[in-house]
ZAVEX-395843 format. One line per field, with one value per residue: residue number from 0; residue in one letter; chain; x, y, z of N, C-alpha, C, O in turn. Coordinates in pm, whole numbers, plus 32768, in hexadecimal, padded with zeros to 4 digits. Example, Ala and Ser with C-alpha at 12.3 -4.5 7.8 and 13.67 -1.06 7.14 Angstrom:
seq	[0,1]
type	[A,S]
mol	[A,A]
n_X	[8527,8505]
n_Y	[7DC7,7F1F]
n_Z	[830C,82C4]
ca_X	[84CE,8557]
ca_Y	[7E3E,7F96]
ca_Z	[830C,82CA]
c_X	[8528,850A]
c_Y	[7EB6,8003]
c_Z	[830C,8313]
o_X	[8590,853D]
o_Y	[7EB4,8072]
o_Z	[834E,8324]
END
This chain:
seq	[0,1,2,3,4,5,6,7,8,9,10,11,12,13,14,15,16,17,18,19,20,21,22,23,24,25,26,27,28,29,30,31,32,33,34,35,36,37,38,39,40,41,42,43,44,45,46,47,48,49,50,51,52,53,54,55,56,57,58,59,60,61,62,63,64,65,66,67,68,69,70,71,72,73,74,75,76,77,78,79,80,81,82,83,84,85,86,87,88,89,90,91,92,93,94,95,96,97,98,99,100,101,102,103,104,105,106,107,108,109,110,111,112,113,114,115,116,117,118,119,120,121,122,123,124,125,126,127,128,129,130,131,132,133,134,135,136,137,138,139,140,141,142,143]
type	[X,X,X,X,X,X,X,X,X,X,X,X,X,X,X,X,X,X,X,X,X,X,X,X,X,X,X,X,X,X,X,X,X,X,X,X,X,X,X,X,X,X,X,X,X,X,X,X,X,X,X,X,X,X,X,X,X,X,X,X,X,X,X,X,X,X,X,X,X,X,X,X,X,X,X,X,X,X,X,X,X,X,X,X,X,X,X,X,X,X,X,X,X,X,X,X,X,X,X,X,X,X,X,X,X,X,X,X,X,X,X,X,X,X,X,X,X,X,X,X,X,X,X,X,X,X,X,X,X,X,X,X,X,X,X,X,X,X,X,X,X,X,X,X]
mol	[A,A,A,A,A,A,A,A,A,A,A,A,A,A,A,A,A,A,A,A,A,A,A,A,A,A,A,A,A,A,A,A,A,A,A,A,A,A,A,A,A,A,A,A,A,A,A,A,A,A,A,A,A,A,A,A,A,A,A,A,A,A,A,A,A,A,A,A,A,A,A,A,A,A,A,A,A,A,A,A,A,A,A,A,A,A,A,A,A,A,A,A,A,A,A,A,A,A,A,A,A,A,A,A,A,A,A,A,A,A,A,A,A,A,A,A,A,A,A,A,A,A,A,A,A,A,A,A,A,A,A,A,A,A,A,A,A,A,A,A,A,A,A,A]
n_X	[B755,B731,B7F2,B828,B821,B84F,B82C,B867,B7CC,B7FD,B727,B708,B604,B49C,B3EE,B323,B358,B424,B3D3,B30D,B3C4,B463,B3AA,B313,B2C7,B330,B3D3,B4DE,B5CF,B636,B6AF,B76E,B87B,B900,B814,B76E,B65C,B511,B3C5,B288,B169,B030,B066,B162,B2B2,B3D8,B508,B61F,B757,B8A4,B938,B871,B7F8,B6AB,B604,B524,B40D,B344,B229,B20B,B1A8,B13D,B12C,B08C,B03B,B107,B1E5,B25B,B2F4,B327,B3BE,B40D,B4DA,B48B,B51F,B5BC,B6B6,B6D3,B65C,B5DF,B567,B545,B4FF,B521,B4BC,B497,B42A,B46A,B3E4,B46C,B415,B496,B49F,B567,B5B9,B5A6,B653,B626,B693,B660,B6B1,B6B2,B6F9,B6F7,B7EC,B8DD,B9C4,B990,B8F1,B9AE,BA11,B90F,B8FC,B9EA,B9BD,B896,B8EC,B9B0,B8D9,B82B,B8FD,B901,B7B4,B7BB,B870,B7E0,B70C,B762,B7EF,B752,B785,B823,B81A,B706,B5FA,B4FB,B43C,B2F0,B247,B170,B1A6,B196,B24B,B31A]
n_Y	[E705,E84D,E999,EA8D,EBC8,ED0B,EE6E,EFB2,F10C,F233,F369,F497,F521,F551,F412,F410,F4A7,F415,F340,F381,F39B,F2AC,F1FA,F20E,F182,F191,F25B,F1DF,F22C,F2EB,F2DA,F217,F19B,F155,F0F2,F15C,F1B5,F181,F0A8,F09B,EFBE,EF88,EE70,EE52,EE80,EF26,EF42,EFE3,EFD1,F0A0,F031,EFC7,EF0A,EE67,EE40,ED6D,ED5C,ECDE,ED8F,ED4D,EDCF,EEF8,EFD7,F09D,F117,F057,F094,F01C,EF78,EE90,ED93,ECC5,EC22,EBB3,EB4C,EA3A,EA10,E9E4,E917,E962,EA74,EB80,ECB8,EDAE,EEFF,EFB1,F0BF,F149,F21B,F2A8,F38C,F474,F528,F49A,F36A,F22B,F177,F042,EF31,EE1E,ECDC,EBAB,EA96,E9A2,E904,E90F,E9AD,EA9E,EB43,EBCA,EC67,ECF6,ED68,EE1A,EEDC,EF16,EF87,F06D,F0EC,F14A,F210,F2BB,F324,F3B6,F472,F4E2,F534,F5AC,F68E,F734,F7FF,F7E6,F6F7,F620,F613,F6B4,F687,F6C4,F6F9,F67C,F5C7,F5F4,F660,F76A]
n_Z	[A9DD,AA0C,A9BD,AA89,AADD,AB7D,AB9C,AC37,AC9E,AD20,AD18,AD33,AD14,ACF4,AD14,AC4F,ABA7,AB38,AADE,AA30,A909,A95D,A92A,A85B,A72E,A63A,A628,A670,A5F1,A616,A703,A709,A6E4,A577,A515,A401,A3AC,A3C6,A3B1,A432,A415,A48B,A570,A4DC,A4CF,A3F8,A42A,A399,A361,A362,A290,A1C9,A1F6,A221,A351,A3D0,A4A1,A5E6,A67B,A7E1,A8CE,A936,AA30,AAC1,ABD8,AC88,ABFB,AB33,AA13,A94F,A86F,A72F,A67B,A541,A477,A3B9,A407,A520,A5F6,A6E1,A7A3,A87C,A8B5,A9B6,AA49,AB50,ABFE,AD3A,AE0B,AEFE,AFDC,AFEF,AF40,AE73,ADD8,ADBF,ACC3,AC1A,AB47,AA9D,AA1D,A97D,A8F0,A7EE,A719,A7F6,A813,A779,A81F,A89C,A7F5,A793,A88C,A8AF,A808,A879,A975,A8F8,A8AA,A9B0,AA09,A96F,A956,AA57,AA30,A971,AA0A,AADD,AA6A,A99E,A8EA,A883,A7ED,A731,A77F,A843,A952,AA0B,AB4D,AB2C,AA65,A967,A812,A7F8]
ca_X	[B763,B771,B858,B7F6,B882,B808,B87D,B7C9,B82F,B7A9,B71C,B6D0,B590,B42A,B3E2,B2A7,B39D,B492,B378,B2D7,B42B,B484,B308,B2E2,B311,B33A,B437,B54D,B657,B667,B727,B78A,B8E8,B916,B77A,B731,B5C4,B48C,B34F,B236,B0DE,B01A,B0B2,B1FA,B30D,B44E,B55B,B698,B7D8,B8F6,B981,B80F,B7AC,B60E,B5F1,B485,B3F4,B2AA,B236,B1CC,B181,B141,B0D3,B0B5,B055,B1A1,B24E,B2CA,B2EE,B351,B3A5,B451,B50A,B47A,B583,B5CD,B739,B6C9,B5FE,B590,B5A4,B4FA,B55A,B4C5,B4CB,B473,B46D,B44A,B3DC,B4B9,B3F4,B4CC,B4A6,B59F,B58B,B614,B625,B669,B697,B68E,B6D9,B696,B6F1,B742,B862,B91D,BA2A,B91C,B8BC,BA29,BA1D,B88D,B935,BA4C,B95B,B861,B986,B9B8,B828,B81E,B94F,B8AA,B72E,B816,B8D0,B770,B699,B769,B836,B6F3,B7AD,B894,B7B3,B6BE,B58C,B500,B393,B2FA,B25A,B122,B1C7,B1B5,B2AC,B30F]
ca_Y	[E774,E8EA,E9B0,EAF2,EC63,ED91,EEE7,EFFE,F17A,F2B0,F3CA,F506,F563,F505,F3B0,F434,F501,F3B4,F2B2,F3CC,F356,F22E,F1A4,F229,F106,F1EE,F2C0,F1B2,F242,F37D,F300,F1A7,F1B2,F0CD,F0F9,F1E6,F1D7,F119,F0EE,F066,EFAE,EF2F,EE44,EE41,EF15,EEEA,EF86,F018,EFED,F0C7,EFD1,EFE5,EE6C,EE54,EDA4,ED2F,ED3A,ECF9,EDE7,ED13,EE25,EF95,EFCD,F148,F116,F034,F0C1,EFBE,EF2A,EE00,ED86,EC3B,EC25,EB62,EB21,E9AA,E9D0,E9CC,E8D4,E975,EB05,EBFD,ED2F,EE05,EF80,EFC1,F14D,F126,F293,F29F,F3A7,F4F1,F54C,F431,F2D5,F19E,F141,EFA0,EF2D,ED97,EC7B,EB22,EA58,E904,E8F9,E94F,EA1D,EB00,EB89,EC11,ECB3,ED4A,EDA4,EE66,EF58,EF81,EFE9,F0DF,F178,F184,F283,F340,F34F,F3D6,F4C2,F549,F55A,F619,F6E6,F724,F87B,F78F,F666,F641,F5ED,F6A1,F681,F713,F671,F618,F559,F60A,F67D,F812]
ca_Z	[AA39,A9CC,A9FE,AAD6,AAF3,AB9C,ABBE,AC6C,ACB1,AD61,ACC3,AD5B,ACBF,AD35,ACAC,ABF9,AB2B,AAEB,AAAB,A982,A8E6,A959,A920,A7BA,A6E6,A5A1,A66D,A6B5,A592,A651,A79A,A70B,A658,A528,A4DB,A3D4,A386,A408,A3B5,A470,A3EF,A4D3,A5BE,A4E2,A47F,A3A0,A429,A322,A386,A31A,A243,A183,A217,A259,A3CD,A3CB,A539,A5F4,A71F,A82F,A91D,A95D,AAB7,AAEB,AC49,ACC8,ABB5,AB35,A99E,A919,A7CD,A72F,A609,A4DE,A3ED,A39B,A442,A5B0,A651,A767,A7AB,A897,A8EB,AA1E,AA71,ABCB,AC6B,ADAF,AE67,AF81,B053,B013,AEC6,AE49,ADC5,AD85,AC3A,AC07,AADB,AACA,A9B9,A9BC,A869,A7D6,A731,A893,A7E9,A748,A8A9,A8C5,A778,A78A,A900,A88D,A7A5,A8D4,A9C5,A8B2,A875,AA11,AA21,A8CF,A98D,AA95,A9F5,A92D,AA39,AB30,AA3E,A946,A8BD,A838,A7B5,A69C,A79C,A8A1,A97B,AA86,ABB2,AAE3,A9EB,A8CB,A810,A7B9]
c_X	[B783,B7EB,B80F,B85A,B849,B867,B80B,B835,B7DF,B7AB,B6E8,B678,B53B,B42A,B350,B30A,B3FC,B419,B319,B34A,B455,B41E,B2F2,B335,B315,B3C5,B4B1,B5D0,B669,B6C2,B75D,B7E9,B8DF,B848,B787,B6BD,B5A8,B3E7,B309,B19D,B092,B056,B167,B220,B387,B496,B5ED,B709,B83F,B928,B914,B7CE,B712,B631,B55A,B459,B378,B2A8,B1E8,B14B,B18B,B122,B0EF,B0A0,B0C4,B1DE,B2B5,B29F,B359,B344,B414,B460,B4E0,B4AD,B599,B66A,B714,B639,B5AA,B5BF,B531,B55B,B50E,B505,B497,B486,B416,B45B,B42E,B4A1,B43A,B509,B521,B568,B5F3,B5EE,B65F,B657,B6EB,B6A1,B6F0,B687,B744,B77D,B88D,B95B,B9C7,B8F0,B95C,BA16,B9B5,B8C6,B97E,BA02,B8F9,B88B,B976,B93C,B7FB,B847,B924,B830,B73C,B814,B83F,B71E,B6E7,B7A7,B7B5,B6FF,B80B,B885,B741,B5DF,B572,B458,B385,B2B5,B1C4,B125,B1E2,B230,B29E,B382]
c_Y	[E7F4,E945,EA55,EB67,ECF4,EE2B,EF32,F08D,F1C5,F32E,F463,F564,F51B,F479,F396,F463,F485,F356,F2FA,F3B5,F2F1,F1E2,F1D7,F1BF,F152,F239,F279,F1CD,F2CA,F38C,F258,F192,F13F,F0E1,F168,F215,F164,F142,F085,F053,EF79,EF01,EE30,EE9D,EEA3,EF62,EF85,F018,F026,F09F,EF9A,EF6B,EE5F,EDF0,EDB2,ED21,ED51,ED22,ED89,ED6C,EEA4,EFBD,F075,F149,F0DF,F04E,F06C,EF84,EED0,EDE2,ECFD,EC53,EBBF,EB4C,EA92,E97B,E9AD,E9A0,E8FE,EA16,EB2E,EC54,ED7B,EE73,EFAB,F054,F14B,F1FA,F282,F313,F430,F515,F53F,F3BB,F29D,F16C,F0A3,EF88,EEAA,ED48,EC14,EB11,E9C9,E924,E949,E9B8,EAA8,EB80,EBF0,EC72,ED1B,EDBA,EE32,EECE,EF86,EFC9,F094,F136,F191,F203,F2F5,F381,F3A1,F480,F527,F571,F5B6,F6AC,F719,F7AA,F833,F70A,F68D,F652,F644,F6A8,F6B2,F6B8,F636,F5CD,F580,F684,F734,F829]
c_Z	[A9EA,AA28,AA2C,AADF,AB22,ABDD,ABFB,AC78,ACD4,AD00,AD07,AD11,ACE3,ACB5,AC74,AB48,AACE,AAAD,AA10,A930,A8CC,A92A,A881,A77F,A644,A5D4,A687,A63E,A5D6,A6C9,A75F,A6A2,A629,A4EF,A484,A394,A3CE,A3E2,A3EF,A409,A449,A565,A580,A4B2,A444,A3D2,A3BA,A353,A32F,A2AC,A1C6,A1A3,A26A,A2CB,A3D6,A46C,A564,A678,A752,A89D,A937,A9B6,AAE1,ABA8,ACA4,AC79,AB73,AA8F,A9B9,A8A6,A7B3,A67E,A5C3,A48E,A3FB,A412,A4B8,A5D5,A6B1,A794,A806,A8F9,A965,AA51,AAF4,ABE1,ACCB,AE11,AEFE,AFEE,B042,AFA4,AE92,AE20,AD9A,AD0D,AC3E,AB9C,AABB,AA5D,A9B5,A920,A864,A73C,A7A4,A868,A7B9,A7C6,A8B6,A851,A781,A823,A8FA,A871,A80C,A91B,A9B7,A89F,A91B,AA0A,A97D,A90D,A9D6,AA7D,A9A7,A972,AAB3,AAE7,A9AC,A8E1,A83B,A7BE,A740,A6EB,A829,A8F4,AA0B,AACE,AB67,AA7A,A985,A874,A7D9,A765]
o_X	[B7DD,B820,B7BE,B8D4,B817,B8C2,B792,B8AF,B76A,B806,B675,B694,B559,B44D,B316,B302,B417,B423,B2F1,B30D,B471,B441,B29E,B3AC,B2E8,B41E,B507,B62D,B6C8,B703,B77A,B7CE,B8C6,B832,B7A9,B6B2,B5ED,B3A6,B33B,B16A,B0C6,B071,B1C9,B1E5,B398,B475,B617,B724,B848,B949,B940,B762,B70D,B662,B52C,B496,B333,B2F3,B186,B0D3,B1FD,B0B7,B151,B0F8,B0E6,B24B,B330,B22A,B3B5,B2E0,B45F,B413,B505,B464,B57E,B685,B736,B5CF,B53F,B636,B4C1,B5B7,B495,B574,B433,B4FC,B39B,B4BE,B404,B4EE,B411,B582,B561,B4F4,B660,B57F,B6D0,B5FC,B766,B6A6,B759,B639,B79E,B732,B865,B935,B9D3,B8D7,B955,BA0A,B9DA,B8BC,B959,BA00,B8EB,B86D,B957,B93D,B7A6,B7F9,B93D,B828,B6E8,B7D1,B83F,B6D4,B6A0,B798,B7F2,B6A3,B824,B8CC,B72F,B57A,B5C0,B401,B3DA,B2C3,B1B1,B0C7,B237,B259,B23D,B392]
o_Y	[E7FE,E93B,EA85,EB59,ED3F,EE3B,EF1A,F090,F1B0,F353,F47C,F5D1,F4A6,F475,F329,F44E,F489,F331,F2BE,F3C9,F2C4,F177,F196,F1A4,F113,F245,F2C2,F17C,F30E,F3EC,F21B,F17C,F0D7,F0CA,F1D4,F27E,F10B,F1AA,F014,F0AE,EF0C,EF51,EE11,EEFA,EE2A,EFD4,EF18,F088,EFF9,F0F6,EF52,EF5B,EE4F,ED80,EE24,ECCC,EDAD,ECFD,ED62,ED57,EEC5,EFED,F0AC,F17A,F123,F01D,F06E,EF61,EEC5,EDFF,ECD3,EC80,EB54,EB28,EA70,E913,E939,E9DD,E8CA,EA2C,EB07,EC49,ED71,EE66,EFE7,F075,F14C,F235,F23D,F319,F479,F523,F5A5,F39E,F2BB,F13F,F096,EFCB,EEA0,EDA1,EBFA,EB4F,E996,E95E,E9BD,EA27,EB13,EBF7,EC63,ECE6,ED91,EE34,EE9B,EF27,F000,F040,F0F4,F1AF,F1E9,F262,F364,F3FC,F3FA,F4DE,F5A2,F5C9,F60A,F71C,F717,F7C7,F84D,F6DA,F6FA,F67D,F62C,F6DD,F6C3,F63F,F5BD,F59B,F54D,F6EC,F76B,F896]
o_Z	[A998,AA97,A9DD,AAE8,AACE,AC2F,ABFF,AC69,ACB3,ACB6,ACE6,ACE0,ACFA,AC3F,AC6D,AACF,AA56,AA38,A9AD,A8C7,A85D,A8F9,A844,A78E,A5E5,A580,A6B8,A63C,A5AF,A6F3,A7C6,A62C,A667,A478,A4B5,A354,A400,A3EA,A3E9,A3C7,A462,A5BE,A5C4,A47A,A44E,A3B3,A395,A37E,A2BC,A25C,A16D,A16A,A2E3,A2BF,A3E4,A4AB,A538,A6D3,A711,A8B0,A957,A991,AB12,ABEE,AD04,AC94,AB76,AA85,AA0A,A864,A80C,A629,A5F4,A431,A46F,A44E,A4CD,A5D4,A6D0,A7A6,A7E7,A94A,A952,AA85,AACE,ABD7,ACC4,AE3D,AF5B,B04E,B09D,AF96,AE77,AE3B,AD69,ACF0,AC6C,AB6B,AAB6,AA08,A9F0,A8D8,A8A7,A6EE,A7B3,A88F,A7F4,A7B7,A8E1,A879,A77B,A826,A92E,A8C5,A817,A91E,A9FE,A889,A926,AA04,A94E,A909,A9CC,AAA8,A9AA,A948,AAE9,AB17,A941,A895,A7C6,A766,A709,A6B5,A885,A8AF,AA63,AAB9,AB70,AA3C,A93C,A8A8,A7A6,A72E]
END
C-alpha cells in the first residue's frame, strides 16, 4: 500500500497564468523551495536540491488542456513515486492548485508532502504578489 498526501490551495490569478508556471517542467526551482536548478531532456529532468543532491525523474504527463503534469521519481530509494499538479480554473479568474503524492516507502509521502505544502504557498505567494517574485506571465502564458 502507498502512502498518499495531497495539498491544494487557491490562487487568485487566471489559471492560464498559474499552469504557464506550474506546467513548465524546466520552471519548478522557481516556486519550489529546497530545488535549485532543473533541467529537462525529453521526457526526463534532474532536479538539484539545495544540498547539491541530483533527483532523477520521469515526466509522465503534461496535459495543457486539463492542466495537469505528472512525474515519478526514479532514484533507486523509492519504489514507487508519482507526483501530480492539477490547476483547476475555478470560473472567476482563480484556481485551485492540487498538488498530490503517492509513494512506496509510506513515510516518503510525508516527507515529498512536507516540501509540496511548501512550493504551493511559494506559487502562491509569486503569482499573486509577482512585484515581489522572480516569475511573472500574462494571460497567454508567456512570460515578461
Amino acid at each position: 500500500m502507498y502512502g498518499t498526501i495531497r495539498h491544494e490551495i487557491r490562487i487568485h490569478r487566471p489559471a492560464s497564468d498559474v499552469w504557464a508556471l506550474a506546467g513548465d517542467a524546466a520552471k519548478l526551482h522557481h516556486w519550489f523551495p529546497g530545488i535549485v536548478d532543473c533541467t529537462v531532456d525529453g521526457t526526463s529532468r534532474v532536479i538539484v536540491t539545495g544540498a547539491g543532491i541530483p533527483m532523477p525523474e520521469e515526466i509522465l504527463a503534461c496535459d495543457n488542456t486539463q492542466r495537469r503534469f505528472q512525474y515519478r521519481l526514479t532514484t533507486p530509494l523509492i519504489t514507487h513515486h508519482r507526483g501530480t499538479i492539477d490547476v483547476i480554473d475555478l470560473g472567476d479568474d482563480t484556481c485551485l492548485v492540487v498538488y498530490a503524492t503517492d509513494c512506496d516507502p509510506r513515510t516518503m509521502a510525508l516527507v515529498i508532502g512536507g516540501g509540496t505544502a511548501g512550493a504551493l504557498v511559494e506559487l502562491k505567494r509569486l503569482m499573486e504578489n509577482p512585484a515581489t517574485g522572480q516569475v511573472e506571465t500574462d494571460h497567454e502564458g508567456g512570460e515578461h
